[in-house]
KOLKOL-517097 format. One record per residue (C-alpha): residue number from 1; chain; x, y, z. Coordinates in steps of 0.5 Angstrom, whole numbers. Layout:
  resi  chain      x      y      z
   NUM      A      X      Y      Z
...
END
This chain:
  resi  chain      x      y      z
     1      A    173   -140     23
     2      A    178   -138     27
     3      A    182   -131     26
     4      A    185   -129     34
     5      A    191   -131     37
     6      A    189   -130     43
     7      A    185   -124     47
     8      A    191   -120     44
     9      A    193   -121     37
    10      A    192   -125     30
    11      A    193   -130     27
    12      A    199   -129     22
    13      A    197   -128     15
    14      A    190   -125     18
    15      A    189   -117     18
    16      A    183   -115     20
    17      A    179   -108     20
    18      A    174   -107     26
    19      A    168   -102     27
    20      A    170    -97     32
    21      A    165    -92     34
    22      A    160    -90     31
    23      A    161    -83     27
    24      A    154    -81     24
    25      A    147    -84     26
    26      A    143    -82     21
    27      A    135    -83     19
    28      A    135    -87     12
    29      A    127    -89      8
    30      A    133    -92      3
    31      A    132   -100      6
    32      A    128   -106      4
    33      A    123   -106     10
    34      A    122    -98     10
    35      A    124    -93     16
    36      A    131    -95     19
    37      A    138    -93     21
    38      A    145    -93     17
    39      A    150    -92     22
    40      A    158    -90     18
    41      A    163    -93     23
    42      A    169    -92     21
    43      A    175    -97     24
    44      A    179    -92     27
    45      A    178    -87     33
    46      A    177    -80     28
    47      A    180    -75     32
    48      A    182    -71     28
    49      A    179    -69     20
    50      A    186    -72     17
    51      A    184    -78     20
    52      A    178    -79     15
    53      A    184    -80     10
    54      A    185    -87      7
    55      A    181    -90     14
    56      A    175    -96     10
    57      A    169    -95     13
    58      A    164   -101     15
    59      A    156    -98     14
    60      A    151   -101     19
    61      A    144   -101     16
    62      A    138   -102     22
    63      A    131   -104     19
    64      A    126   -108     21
    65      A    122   -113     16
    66      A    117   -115     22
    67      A    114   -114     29
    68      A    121   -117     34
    69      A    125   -118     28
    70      A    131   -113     27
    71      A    134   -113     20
    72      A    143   -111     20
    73      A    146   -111     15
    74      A    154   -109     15
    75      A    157   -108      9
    76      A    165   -106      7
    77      A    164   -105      0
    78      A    156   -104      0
    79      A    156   -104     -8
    80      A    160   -110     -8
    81      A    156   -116    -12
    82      A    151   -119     -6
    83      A    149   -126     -7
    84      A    143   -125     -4
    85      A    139   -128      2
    86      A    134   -133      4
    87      A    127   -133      1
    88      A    123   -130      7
    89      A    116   -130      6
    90      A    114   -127     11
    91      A    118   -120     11
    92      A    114   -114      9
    93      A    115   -107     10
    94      A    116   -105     18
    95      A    112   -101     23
    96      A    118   -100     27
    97      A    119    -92     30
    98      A    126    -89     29
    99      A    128    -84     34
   100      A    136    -80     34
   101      A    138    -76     39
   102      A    144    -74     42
   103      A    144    -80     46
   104      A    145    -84     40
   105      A    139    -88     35
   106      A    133    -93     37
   107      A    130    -97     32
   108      A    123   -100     36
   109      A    121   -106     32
   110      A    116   -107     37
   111      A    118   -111     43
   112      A    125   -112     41
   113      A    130   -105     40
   114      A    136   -103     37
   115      A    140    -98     40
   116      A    145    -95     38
   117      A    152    -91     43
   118      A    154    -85     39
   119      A    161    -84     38
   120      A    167    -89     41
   121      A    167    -95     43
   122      A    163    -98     38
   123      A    156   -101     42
   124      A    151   -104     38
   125      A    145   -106     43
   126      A    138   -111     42
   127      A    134   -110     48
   128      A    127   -113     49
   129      A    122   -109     54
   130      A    127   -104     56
   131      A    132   -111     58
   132      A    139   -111     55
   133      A    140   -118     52
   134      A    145   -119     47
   135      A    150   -113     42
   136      A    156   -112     38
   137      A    162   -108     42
   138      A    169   -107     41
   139      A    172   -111     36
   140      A    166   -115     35
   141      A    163   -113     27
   142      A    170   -113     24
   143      A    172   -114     17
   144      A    178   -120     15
   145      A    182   -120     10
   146      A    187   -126      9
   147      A    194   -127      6
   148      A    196   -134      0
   149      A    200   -136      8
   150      A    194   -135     13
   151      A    194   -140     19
   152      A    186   -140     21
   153      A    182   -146     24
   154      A    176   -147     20
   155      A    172   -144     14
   156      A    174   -151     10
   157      A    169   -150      4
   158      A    169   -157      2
   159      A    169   -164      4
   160      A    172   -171      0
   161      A    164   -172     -3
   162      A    163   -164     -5
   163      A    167   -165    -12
   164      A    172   -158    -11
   165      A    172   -152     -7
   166      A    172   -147    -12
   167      A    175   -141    -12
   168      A    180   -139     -5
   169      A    177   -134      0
   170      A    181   -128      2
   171      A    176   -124      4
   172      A    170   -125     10
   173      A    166   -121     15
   174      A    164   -122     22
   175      A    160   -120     27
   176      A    161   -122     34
   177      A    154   -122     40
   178      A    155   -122     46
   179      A    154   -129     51
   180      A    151   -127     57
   181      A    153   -131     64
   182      A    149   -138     63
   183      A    146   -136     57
   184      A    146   -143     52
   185      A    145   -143     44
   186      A    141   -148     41
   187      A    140   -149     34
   188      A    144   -149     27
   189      A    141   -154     25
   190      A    141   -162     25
   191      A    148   -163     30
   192      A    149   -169     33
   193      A    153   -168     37
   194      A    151   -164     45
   195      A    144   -160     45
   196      A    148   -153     47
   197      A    153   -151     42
   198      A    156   -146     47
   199      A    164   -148     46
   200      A    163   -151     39
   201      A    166   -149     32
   202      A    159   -150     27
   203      A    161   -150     19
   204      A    155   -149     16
   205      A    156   -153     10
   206      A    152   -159      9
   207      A    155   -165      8
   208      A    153   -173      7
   209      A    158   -174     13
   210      A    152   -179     18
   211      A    150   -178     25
   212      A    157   -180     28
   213      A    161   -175     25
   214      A    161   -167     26
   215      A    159   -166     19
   216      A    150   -165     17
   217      A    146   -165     12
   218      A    141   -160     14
   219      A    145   -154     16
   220      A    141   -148     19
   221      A    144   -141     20
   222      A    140   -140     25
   223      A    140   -140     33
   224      A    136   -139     39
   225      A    139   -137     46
   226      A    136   -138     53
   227      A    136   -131     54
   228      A    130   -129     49
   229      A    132   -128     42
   230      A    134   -132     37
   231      A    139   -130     31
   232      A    138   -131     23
   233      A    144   -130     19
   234      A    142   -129     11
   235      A    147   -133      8
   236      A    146   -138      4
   237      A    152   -140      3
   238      A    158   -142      8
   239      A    157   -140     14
   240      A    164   -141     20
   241      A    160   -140     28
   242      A    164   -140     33
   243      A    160   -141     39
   244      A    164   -138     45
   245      A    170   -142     43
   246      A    175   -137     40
   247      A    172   -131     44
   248      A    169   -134     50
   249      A    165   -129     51
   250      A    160   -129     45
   251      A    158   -132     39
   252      A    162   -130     32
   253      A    159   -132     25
   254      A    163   -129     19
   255      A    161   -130     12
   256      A    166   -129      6
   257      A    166   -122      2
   258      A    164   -115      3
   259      A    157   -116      7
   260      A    154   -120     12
   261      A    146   -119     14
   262      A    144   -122     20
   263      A    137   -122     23
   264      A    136   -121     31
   265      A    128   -124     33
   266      A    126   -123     40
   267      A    121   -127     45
   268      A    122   -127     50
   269      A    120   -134     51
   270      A    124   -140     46
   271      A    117   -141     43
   272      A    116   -134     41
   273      A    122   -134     38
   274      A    121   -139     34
   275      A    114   -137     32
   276      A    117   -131     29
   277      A    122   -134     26
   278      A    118   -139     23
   279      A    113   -134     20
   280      A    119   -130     17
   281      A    122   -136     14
   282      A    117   -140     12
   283      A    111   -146     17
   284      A    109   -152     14
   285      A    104   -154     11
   286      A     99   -160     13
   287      A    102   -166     14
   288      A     97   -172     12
   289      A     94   -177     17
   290      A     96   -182     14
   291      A    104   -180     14
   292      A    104   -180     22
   293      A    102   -188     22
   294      A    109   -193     20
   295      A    113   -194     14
   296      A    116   -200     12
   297      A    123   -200      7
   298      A    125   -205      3
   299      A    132   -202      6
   300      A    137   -200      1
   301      A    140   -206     -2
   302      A    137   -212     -1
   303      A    133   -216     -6
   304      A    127   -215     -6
   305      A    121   -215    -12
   306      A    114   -216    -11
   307      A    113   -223     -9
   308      A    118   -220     -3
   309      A    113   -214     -1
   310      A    108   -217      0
   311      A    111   -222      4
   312      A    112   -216      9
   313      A    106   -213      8
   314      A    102   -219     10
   315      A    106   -221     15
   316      A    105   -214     18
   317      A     97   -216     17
   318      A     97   -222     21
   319      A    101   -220     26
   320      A     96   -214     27
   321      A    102   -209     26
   322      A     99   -202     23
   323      A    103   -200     16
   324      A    101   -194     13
   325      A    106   -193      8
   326      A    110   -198      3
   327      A    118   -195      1
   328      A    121   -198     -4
   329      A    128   -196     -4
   330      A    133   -194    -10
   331      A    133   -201    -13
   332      A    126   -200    -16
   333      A    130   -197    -22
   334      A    135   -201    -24
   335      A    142   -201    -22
   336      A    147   -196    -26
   337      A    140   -193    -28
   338      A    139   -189    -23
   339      A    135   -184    -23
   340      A    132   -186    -30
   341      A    125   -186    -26
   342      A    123   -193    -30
   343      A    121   -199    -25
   344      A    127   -205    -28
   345      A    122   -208    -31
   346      A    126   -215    -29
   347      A    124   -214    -22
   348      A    117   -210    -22
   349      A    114   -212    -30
   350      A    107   -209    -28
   351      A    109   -203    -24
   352      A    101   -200    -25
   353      A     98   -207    -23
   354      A    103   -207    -17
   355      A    101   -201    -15
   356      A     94   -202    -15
   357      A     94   -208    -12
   358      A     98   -204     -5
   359      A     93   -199     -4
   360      A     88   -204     -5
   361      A     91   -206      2
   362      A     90   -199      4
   363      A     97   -196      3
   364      A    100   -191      1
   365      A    107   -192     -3
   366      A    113   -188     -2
   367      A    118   -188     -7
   368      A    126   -186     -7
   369      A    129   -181    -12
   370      A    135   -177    -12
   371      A    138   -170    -17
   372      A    143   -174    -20
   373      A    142   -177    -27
   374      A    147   -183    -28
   375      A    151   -183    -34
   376      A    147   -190    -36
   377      A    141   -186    -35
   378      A    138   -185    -42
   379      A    136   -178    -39
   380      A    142   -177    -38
   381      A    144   -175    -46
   382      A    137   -172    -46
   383      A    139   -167    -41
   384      A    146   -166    -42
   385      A    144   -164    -50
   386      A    138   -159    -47
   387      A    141   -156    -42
   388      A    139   -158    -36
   389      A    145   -160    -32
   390      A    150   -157    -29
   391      A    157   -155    -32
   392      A    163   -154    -31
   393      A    167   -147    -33
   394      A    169   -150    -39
   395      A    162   -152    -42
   396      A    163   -159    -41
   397      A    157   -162    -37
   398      A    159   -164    -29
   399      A    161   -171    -28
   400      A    163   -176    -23
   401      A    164   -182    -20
   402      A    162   -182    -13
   403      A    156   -186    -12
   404      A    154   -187    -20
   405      A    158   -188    -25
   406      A    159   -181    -29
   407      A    153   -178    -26
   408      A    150   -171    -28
   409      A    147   -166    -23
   410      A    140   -162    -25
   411      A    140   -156    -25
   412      A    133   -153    -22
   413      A    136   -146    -22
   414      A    134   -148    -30
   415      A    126   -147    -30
   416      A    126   -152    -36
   417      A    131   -156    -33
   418      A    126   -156    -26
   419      A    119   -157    -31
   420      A    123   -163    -35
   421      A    124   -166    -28
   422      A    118   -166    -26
   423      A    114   -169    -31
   424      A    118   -175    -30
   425      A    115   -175    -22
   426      A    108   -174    -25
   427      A    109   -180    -29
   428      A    110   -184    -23
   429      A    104   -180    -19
   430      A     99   -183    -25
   431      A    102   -189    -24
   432      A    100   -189    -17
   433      A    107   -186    -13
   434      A    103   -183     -6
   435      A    110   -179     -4
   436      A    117   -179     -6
   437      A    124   -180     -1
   438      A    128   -174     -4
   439      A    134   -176     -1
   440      A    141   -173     -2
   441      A    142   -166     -4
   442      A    148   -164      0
   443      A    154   -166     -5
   444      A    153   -160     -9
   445      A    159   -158    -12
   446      A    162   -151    -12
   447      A    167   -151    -19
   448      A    160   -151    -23
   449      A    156   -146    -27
   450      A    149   -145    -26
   451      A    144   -143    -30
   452      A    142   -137    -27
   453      A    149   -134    -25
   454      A    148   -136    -18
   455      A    154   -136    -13
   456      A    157   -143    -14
   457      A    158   -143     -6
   458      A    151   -140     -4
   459      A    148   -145     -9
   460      A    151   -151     -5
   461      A    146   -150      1
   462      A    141   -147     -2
   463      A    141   -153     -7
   464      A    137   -158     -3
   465      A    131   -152     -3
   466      A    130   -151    -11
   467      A    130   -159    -10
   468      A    125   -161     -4
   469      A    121   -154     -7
   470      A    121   -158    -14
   471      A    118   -165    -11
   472      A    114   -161     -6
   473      A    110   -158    -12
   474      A    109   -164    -17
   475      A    106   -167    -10
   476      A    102   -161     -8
   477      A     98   -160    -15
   478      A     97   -167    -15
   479      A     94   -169     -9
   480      A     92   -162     -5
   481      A     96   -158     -1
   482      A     94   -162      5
   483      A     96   -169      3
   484      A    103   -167      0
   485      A    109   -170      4
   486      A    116   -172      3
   487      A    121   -176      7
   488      A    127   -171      5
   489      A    134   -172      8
   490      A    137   -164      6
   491      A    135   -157      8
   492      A    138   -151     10
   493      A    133   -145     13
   494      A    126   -145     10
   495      A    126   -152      9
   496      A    122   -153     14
   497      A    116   -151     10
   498      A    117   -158      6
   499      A    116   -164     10
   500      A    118   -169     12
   501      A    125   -168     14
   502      A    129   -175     17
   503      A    136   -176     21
   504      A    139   -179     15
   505      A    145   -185     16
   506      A    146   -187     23
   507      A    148   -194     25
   508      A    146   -199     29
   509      A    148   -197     37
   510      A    145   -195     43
   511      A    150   -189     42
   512      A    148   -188     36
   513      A    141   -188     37
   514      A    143   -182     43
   515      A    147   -179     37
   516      A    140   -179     33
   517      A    136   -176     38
   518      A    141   -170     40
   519      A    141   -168     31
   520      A    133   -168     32
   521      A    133   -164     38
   522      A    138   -159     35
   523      A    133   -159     28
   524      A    127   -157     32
   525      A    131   -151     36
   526      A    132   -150     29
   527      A    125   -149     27
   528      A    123   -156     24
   529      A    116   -158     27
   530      A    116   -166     23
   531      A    123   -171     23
   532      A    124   -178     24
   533      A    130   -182     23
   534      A    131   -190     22
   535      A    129   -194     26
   536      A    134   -199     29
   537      A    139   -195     25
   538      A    141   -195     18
   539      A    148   -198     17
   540      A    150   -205     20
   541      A    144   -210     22
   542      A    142   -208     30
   543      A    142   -213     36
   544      A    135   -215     38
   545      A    136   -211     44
   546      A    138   -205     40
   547      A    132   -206     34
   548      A    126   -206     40
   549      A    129   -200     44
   550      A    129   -196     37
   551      A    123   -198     35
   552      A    120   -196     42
   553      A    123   -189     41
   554      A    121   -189     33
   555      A    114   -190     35
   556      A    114   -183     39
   557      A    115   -178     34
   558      A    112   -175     29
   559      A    114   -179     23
   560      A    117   -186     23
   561      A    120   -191     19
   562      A    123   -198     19
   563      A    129   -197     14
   564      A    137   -201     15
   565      A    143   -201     10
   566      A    144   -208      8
   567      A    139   -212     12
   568      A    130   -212     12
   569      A    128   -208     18
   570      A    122   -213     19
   571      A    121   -215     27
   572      A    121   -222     26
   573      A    127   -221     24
   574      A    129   -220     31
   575      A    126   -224     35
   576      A    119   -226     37
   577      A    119   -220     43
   578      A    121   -215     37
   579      A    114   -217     34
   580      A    111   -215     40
   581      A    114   -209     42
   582      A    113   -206     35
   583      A    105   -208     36
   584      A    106   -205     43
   585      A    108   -198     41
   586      A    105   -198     33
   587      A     97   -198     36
   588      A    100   -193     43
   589      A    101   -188     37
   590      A     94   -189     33
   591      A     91   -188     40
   592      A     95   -182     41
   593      A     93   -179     33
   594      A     88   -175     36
   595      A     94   -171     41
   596      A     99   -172     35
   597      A     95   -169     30
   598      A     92   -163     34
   599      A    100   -161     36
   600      A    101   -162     28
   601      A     96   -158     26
   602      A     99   -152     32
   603      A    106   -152     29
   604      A    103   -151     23
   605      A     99   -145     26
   606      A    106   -142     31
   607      A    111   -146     28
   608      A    113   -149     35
   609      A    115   -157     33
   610      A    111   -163     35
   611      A    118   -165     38
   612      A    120   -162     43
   613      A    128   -160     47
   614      A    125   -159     55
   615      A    129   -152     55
   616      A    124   -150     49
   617      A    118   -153     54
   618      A    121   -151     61
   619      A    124   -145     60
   620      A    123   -143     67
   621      A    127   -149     70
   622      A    134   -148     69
   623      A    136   -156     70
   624      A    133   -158     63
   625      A    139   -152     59
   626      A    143   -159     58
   627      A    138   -165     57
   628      A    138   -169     51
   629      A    136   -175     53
   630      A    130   -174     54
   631      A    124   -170     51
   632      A    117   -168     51
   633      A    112   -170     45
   634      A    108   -164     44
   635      A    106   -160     51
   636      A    104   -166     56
   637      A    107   -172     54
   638      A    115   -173     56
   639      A    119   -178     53
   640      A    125   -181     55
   641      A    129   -188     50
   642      A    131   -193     54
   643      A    139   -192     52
   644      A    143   -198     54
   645      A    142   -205     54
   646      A    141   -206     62
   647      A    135   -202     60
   648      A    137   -197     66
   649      A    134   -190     64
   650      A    136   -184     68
   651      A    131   -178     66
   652      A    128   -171     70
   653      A    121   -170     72
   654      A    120   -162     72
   655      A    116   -159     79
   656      A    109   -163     79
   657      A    105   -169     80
   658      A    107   -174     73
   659      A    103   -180     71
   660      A    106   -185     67
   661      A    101   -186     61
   662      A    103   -193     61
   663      A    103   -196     68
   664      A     98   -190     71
   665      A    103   -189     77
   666      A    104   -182     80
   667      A    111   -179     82
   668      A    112   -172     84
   669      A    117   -168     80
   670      A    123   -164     81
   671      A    129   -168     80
   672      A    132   -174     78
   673      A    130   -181     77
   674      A    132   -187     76
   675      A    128   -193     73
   676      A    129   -200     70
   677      A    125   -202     64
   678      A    123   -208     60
   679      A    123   -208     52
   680      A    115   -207     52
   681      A    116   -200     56
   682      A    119   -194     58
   683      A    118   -187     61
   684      A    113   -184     58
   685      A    109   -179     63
   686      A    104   -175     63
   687      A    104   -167     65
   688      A    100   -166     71
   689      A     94   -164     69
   690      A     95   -166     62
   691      A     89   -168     58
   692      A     90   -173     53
   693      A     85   -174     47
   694      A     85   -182     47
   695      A     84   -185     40
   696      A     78   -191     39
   697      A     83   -194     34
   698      A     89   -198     34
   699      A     90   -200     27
   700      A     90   -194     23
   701      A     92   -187     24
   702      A     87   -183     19
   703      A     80   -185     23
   704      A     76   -180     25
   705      A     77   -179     32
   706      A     70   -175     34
   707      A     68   -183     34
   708      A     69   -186     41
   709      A     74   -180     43
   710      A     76   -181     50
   711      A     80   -175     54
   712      A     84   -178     60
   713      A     84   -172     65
   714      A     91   -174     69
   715      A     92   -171     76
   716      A     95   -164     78
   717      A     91   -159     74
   718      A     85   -155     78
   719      A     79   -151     74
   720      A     76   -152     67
   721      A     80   -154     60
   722      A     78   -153     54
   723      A     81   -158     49
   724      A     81   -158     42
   725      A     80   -164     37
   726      A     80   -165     29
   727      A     79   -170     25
   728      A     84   -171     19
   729      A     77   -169     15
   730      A     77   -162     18
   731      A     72   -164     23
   732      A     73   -160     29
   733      A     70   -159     36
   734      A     72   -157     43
   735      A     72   -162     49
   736      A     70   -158     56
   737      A     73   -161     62
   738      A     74   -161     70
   739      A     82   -162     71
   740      A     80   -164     78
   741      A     75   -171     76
   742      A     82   -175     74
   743      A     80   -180     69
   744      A     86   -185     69
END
């Protein structure tokens, strides 16, 4: 939200009240994470005693929750009604020293400092060994309030699909962190747009807007910035970022009420920070083996029953193309119903039969839900009398047409609300769902009450948590904590504790695949190590061309899935070629398992993505700040789509010797290159001195992978490699080599 009218003035409507110095520098036991630092800063100059009169004061409170992690907390009325923050799991009672002197006051958090100028001008500093790289100066925490004719950009609060905007905002609190020269921001979750968000307005609001819009569906206040430090704000709700676009000199995020709380987490390294972020805000569990191999939909709304299905699967079989796992989407329910979580028993008659006839195929089934109860539902009255949806300020139960007739909303802020829906999922699991798609979450509306007397803005962001928690939970206590997955679209910060996570609705271009690429890479800068996306795009049925470039993308990730709108996503669909790309790069991947479940394991253990932006993996290399056409899968293998119909493809190699893994070609890095590739390829290179665990299988990606393991040594390495390898069953060994006897 913008609130300046340039470097002088403000806009009409908008009165604002600034910290100015810092007047008392006090030592204070009284925070959530033990020793720290209040700070009073008035919003004037106190020259003389009379200047205490009538002149507000914004409070600043330093702590530390963890090592390199600072706590801020600014408040105006600080006993005003907070909402509260995020879950942090990984918060604790601090170690960090407290020192004050003439000098002012230091909070030592271990690695990163805060340090504090007395008196005027206001100065806040973060400094990470002894190194200045971010702070708060003049007119930079600042309380806003707005009059009924305030003209401000941004801070909308809603969009056509949220259902109201609740009550009018007047009153917000920012802080503004200085940008260094070069400095580049990353993260705030899934934004589709470019990679570095400098220069951009970012509402953290999420929405059901599609890949081509600036709206998203997983919304996360955090970023990371080239400079070493990252930066949580503690707000669930509505979180307005200006990113060097309305003071172009720093990084404005304001909040509405009396308090704002941010976190600063040092590196100095991007995956350092992440790795502290991470740990304050939550990892991921393991992800099962058999999640990594390729889901095949049914697509959304084309007929399908089980004669359809099998029809899929067989030909998938005799094609010698590896499927995993089997998704029906939402039509599996009947229409009008959804989600009354029942098979239409027109379509699937015997759905216990059916689905133990797919896993004696070897496949798990995956099924799509959402948290809307359709008016038709015959839960729908049985929930409205218990209690269990969300209501109006007037009593009546919350309802609208948009998307299912008079749906109804849970309300997971209700322990039994969440309980009722739960056992309808357990029903489904003893029937023999293996994993759920949790789709939806973001149209959460605001003129609402909850349960549990939750702001009704907070809870629009943080509702997707309470449902992707209340899912994840069924999964977990039915099949173990490393054999639970979802296929979740929603999130905010944390969310990344609750895999897997796709790119929602994309359509079916090249640009649009561009655009799905650049939302995965700002969603790993954000802290999610697992994503994927709808191969071939989600709205409108892709060309042939299209279809076999996304598919060769798709299939280097973590996660993939064939799923469209209104047209099966079936290679011979397309054209004989698409049968035989999807062949290609389905048993690249199984044979890649050993590397991408090794790197999935590590996630889970640092919190560093298996999908990786090249500034978060070549830091050093000042060329990769920009790239988003590109990307590394895990540390060694660089990948980079093929985004045009000519198949022309432009990318940059760092400094080294790379080898591509397809061809076995060596070129030297440290620039641009230029290349043409047919449908059965693309620039896929090895790091210099990579080893690559190399799977014996290629028709399913839970094997074990000790058994006929072999490790291709690519050139560029010197000295001896230890490489760790574990098979889905735990088994684990390390694997000892000479970088200088390549094996390619």
């Amino acid at each position: 939200m913008k609130f300046t009218d340039g470097f002088w003035q403000l806009r009409p409507g908008v009165s604002a009240l600034y910290a100015q110095e810092a007047y008392d520098i006090e030592r204070t036991h009284d925070t959530p994470d033990g020793p720290g630092i209040v700070v009073t800063a008035p919003t004037s100059v106190i020259a003389k005693r009379g200047d205490v009169l009538n002149r507000p004061v914004l409070t600043t409170t330093l702590s530390s929750p963890a090592e390199g992690v600072i706590r801020v907390r600014i408040a105006h009325h600080a006993g005003a009604r907070w909402h509260g923050g995020f879950d942090l799991p990984g918060a604790g009672s601090g170690t960090a020293s407290v020192s004050i002197s003439a000098d002012g006051g230091v909070l030592d958090a271990g690695g990163l400092a805060a340090r504090i100028a007395p008196g005027a001008p206001w100065d806040l500093s973060f400094e990470i060994d002894g190194r200045r790289v971010t702070g708060s100066g003049r007119k930079a925490e600042g309380y806003v309030r707005l009059a009924p004719d305030a003209q401000v950009d941004g801070g909308i609060v809603s969009n056509a699909r949220d259902g109201g905007v609740g009550p009018v905002r007047r009153a917000f609190v920012h802080e503004q962190l200085d940008l260094g020269v070069g400095e580049l921001v990353y993260g705030l979750g899934e934004r589709f747009g470019p990679l570095v968000k400098n220069g951009q307005s970012v509402e953290i609001w999420n929405a059901d807007g599609g890949t081509s819009s600036e709206q998203a569906y997983k919304s996360v206040p955090f970023h990371l910035s080239s400079r070493g430090y990252g930066v949580l704000v503690n707000d669930p709700g509505h979180v307005s970022y200006e990113v060097g676009s309305e003071a172009v000199e720093r990084v404005q995020f304001s909040v509405s009420g009396e308090v704002l709380e941010y976190f600063v987490i040092a590196g100095p390294t991007p995956k350092q920070v992440l790795s502290r972020y991470t740990a304050l805000t939550g990892r991921p569990p393991v992800v099962p083996a058999w999640s990594y191999g390729l889901w095949l939909s049914t697509s959304f709304t084309t007929d399908y029953d089980e004669q359809t299905v099998n029809s899929f699967i067989d030909e998938m079989a005799a094609r010698e193309l590896p499927v995993s796992v089997f998704h029906f989407d939402c039509f599996w329910m009947r229409e009008f119903n959804w989600c009354d979580f029942e098979w239409d028993p027109r379509v699937f008659p015997d759905p216990v039969g059916m689905l133990a006839r797919l896993h004696e195929k070897d496949l798990r089934v995956s099924v799509w839900i959402n948290p809307y109860i359709a008016q038709r539902s015959p839960l729908f009255r049985e929930a409205a009398d218990a209690g269990y949806l969300v209501t109006r300020p007037d009593g009546a139960v919350w309802q609208w047409d948009l998307w299912q007739a008079g749906m109804g909303l849970v309300d997971f802020t209700n322990p039994d609300a969440t309980a009722w829906y739960q056992s309808h999922l357990r029903r489904l699991v003893d029937q023999g769902v293996d994993c759920f798609k949790t789709d939806f979450g973001e149209r959460i509306p605001t003129d609402v009450v909850w349960a549990d007397g939750a702001d009704p803005e907070r809870m629009h962001n943080l509702y997707t948590q309470l449902y992707n928690r209340a899912v994840h939970e069924v999964l977990v206590d039915a099949r173990g904590a490393g054999d639970a997955v979802l296929f979740a679209r929603s999130a905010t910060a944390g969310g990344q504790s609750m895999p897997v996570h796709w790119g929602g609705d994309s359509t079916s271009t090249y640009v649009s695949m561009a655009e799905t690429l650049r939302g995965g890479l700002s969603l790993a800068m954000s802290g999610f190590a697992f994503w994927s996306h709808d191969i071939g795009g989600f709205e409108g049925t892709p060309d042939a061309g299209v279809f076999k470039r996304w598919t060769a993308f798709g299939l280097l990730g973590s996660h993939s899935r064939f799923h469209g709108s209104n047209s099966y996503r079936v290679p011979w669909a397309f054209d004989d070629e698409a049968v035989e790309v999807t062949r290609r790069f389905t048993q690249l991947k199984m044979r890649l398992m050993p590397y991408l479940y090794r790197h999935g394991l590590d996630a889970v253990r640092t919190g560093v993505p298996l999908m990786r932006p090249m500034a978060l993996e070549f830091p050093e290399d000042p060329a990769t700040g920009h790239l988003d056409r590109q990307y590394m899968l895990g540390p060694d293998l660089l990948v980079a789509p093929v985004l045009s119909a000519s198949g022309e493809v432009e990318f940059y190699l760092p400094a080294g010797q790379w080898t591509s893994l397809l061809t076995g070609e060596t070129v030297t890095g440290g620039g641009w290159r230029s290349e043409v590739h047919d449908f059965l390829s693309l620039p896929l290179y090895a790091r210099p001195g990579a080893v690559i665990p190399w799977g014996a299988r290629t028709d399913r990606p839970d094997y074990d992978y000790h058994d006929g393991l072999r490790l291709r040594v690519f050139p560029g390495g010197t000295g001896m490699a230890s490489v760790a390898v574990t098979a889905p069953d735990g088994t684990a060994r390390d694997y000892t080599v000479n970088l200088e006897e390549t094996t390619e």
